[in-house]
Backbone bond lengths (Angstrom), bond angles and torsions (degrees), N, CA, C in turn:
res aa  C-N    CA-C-N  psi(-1)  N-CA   C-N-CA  omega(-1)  CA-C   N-CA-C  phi
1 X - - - 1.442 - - 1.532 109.04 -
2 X 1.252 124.24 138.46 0.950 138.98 176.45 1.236 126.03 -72.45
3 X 1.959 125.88 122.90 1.454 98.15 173.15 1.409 127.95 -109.71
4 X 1.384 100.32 161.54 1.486 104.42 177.17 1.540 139.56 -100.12
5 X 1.634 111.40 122.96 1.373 99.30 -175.91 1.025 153.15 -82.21
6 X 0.960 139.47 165.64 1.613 127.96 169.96 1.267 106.87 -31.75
7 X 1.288 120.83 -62.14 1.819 113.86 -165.91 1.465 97.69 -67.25
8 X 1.144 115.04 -38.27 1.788 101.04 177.52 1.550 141.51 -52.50
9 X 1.933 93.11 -16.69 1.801 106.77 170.33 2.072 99.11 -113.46
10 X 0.990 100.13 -13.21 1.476 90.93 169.91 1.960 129.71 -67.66
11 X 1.123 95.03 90.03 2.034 94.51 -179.25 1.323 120.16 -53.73
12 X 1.725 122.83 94.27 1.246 107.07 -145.77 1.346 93.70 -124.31
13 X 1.077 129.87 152.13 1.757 137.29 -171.83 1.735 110.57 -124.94
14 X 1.196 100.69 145.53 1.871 106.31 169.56 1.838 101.92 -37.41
15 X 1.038 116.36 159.22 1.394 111.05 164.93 1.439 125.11 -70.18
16 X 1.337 93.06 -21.76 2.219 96.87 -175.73 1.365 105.00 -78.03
17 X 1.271 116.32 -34.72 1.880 101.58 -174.06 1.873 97.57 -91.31
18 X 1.207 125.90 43.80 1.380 126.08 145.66 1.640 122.24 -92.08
19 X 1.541 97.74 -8.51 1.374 120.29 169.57 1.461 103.19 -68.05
20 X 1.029 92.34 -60.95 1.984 118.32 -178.15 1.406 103.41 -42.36
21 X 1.308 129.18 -63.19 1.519 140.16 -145.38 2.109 84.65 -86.60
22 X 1.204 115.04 -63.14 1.548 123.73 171.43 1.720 104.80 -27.94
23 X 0.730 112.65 -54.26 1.875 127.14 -176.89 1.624 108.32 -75.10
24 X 1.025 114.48 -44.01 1.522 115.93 -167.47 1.662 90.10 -77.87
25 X 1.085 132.09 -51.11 1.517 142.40 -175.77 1.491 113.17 -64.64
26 X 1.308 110.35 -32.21 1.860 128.24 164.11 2.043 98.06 -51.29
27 X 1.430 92.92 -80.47 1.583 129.50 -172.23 1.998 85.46 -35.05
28 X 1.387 99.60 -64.23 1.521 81.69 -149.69 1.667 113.73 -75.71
29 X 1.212 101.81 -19.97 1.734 111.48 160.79 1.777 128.77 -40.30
30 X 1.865 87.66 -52.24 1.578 103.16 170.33 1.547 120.61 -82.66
31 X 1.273 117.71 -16.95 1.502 127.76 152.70 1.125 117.96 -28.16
32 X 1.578 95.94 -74.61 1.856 121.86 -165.26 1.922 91.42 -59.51
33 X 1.712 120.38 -69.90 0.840 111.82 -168.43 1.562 127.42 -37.20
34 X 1.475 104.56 -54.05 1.804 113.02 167.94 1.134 105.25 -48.97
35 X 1.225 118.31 -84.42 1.589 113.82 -153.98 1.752 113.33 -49.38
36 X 1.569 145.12 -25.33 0.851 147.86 111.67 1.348 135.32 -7.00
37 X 1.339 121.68 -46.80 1.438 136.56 168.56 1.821 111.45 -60.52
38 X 1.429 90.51 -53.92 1.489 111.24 -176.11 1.602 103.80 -64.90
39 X 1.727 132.98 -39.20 0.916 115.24 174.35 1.360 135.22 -86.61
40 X 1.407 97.07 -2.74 1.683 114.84 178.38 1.760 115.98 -75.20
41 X 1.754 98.35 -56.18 1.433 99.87 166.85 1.340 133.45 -0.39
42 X 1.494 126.64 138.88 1.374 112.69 176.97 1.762 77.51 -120.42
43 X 1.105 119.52 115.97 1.276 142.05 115.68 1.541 119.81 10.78
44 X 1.161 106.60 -71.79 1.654 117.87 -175.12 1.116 102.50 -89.52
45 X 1.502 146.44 -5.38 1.102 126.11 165.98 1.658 129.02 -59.50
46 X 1.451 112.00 144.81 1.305 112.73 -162.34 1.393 116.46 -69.28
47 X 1.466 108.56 -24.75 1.423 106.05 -168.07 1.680 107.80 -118.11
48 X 1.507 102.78 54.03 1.368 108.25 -157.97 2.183 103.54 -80.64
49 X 0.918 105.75 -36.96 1.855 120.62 176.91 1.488 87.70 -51.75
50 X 1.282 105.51 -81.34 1.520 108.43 -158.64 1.692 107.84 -73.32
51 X 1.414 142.77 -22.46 1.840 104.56 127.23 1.383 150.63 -28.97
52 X 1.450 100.53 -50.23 1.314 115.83 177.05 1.422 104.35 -69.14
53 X 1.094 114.83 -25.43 2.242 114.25 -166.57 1.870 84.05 -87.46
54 X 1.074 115.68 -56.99 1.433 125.86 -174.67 1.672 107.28 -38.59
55 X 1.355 107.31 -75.06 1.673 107.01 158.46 1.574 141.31 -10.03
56 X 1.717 77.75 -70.18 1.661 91.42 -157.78 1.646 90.84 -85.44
57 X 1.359 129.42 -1.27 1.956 128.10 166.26 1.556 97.38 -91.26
58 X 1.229 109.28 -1.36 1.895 104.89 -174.11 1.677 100.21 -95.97
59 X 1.407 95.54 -43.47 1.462 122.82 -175.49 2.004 107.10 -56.65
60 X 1.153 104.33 -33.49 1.412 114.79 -153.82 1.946 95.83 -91.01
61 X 1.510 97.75 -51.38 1.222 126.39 173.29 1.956 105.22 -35.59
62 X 1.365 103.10 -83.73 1.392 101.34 178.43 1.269 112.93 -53.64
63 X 1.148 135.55 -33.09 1.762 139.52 -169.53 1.703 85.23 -62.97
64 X 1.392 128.42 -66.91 1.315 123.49 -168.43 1.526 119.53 -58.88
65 X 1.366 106.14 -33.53 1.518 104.35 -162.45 2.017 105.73 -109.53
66 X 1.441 104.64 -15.37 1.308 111.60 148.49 1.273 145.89 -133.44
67 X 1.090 120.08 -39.76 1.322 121.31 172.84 1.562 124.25 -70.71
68 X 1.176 108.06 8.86 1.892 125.22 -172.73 1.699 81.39 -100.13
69 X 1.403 109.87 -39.84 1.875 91.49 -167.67 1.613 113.63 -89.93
70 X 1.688 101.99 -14.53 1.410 105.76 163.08 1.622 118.83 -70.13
71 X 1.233 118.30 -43.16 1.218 124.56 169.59 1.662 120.59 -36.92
72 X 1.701 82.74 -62.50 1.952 91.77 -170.04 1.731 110.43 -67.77
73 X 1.402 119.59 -38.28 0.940 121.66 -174.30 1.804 106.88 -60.47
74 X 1.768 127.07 -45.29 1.418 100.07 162.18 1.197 149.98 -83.07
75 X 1.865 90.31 1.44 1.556 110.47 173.37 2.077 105.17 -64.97
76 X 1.378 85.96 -46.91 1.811 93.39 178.90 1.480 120.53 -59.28
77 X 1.627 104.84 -27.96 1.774 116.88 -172.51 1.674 93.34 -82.99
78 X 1.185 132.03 -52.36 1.203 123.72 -175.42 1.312 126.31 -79.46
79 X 1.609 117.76 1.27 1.490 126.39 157.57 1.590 122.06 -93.60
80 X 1.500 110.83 -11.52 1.064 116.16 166.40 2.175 118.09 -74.85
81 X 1.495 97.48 -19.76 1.486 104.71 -164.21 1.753 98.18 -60.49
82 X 1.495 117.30 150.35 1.077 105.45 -151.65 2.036 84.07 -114.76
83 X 1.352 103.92 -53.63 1.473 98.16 -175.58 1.689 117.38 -43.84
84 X 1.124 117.01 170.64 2.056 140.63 173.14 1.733 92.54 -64.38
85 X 0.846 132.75 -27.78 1.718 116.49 -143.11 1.368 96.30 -168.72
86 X 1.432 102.05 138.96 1.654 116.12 178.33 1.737 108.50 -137.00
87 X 1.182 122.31 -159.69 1.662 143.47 -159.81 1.375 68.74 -115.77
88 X 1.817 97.00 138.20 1.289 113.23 161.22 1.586 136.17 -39.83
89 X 1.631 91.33 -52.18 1.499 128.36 168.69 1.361 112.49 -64.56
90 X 1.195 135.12 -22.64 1.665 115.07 160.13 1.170 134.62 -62.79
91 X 1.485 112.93 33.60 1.536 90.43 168.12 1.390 116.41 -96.21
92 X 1.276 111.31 7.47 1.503 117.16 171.71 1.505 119.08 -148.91
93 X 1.133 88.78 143.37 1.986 92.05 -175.17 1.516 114.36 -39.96
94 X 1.469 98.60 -161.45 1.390 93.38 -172.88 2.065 91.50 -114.09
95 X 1.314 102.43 -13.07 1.625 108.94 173.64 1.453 104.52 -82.25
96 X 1.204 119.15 -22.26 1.778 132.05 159.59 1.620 111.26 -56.34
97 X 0.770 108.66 -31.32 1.646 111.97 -165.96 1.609 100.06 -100.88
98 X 1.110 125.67 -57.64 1.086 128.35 179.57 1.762 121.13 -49.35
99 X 1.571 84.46 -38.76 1.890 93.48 173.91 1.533 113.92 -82.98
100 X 1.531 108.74 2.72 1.607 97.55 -177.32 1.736 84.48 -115.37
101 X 1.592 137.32 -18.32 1.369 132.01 160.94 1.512 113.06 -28.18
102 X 1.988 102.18 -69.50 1.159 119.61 -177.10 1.528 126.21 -53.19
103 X 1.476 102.06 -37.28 1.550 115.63 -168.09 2.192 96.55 -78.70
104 X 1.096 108.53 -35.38 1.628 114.61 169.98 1.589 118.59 -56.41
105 X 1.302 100.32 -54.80 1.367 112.91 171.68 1.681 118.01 -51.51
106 X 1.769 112.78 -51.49 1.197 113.68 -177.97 1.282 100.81 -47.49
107 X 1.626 113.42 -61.64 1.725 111.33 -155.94 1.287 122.22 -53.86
108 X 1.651 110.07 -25.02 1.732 110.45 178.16 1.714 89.40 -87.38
109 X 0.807 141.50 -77.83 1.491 138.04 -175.03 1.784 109.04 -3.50
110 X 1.638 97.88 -74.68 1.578 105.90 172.70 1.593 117.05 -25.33
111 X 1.771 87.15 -71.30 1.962 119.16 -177.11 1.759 89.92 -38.36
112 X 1.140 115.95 -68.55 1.631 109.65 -160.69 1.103 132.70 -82.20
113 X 1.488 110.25 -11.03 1.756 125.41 -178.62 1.670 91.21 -77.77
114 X 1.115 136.95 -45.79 1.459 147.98 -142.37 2.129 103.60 46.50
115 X 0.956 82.01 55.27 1.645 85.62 159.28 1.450 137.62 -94.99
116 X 1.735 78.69 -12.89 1.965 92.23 166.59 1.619 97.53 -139.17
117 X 1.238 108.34 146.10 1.601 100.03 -171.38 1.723 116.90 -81.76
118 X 0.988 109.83 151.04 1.200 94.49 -169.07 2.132 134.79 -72.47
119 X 1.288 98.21 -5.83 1.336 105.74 149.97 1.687 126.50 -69.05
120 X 1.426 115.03 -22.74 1.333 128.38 171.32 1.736 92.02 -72.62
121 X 1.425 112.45 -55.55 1.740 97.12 -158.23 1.653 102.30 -84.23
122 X 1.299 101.13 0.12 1.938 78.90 160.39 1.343 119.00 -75.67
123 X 1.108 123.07 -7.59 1.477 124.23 -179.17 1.638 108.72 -85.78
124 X 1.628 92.27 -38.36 1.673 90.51 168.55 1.576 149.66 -81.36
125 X 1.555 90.07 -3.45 1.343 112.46 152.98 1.050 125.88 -88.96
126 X 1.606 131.64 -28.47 1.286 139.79 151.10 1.381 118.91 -18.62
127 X 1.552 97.63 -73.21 1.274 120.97 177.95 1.779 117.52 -67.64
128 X 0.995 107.09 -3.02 1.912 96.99 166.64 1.488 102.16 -120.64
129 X 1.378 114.38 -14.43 1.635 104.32 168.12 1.083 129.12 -97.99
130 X 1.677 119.71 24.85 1.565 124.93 172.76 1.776 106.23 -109.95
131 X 1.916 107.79 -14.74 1.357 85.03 177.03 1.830 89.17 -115.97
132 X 1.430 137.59 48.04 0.960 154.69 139.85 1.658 120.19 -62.31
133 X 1.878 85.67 -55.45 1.474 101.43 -176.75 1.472 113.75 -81.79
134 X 0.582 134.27 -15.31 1.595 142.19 -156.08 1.855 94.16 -113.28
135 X 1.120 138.20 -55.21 2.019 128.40 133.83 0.871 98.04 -5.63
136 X 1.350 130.85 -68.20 1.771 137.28 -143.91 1.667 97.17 -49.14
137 X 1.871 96.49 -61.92 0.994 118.35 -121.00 2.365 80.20 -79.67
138 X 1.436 97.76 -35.39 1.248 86.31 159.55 1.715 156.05 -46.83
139 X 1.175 93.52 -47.91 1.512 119.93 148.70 1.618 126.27 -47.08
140 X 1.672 112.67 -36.74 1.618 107.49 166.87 1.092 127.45 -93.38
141 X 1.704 113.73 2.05 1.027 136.64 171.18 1.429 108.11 -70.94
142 X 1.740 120.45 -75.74 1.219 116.22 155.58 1.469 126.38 -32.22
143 X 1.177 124.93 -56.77 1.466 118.91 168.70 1.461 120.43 -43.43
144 X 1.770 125.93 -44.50 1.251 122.50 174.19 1.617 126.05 -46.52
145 X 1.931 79.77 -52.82 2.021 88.88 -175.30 1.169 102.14 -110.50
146 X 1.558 128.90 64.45 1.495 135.94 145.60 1.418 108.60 42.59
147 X 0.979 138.97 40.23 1.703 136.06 -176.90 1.652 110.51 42.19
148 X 1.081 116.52 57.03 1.189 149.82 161.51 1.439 115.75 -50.32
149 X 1.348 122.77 -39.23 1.219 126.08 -168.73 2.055 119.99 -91.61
């Protein structure tokens, strides 16, 4: 019988499309969040502009003051990797994963407790899925020009 190795169950990719997989996993995070946001909305609410303006400056806000340093910091960890080929799953730590566990968990927690109504949490998904998307959009950037910089 033949044996099998570690690298033989490991799903391992070039190092540049971990950029790719990082972005697509950004993208589809801020997907779910928008399109969710958009269906939660109440419509008839009176102060619906200035939620949405409120949001998307909340949205913009964290993208600048956090998620720009979450971004760069695994754009920098995964340009530092030195080998051809990695684990699918490296494009983010394992304190990466755990903080997007927790941050998953909150949003159904919120969604199902009804402790905030859900015209309130379309705004709050709004607002974590515009600097979600805009990560994304970092990540295909790096992916385009190969860590170029």
């Amino acid at each position: 019988m033949k044996k099998i190795s570690y690298n033989q169950l490991n799903p391992s990719v070039p190092k540049r499309y971990l950029t790719l997989i990082a972005a697509l996993t950004w993208t589809l995070a801020a997907v779910i969040l928008l399109s969710k946001a958009i269906t939660f909305l109440n419509y008839e609410e009176k102060y619906l502009i200035f939620y949405s303006l409120l949001s998307l400056t909340g949205g913009l806000l964290f993208y600048y003051f956090l998620f720009s340093k979450i971004a760069t910091k695994h754009i920098k960890r995964l340009a530092e990797f030195r080998k051809e080929r990695y684990c699918v799953f490296s494009f983010f730590s394992i304190r990466s994963y755990l903080l997007m566990i927790l941050m998953i968990t909150l949003g159904i927690v919120l969604r199902k407790s009804a402790l905030i109504e859900v015209g309130h949490l379309a705004f709050l998904y709004l607002m974590m899925g515009v600097p979600l998307l805009l990560s994304a959009f970092r990540f295909y950037h790096e992916w385009i020009t190969g860590f170029r910089k």
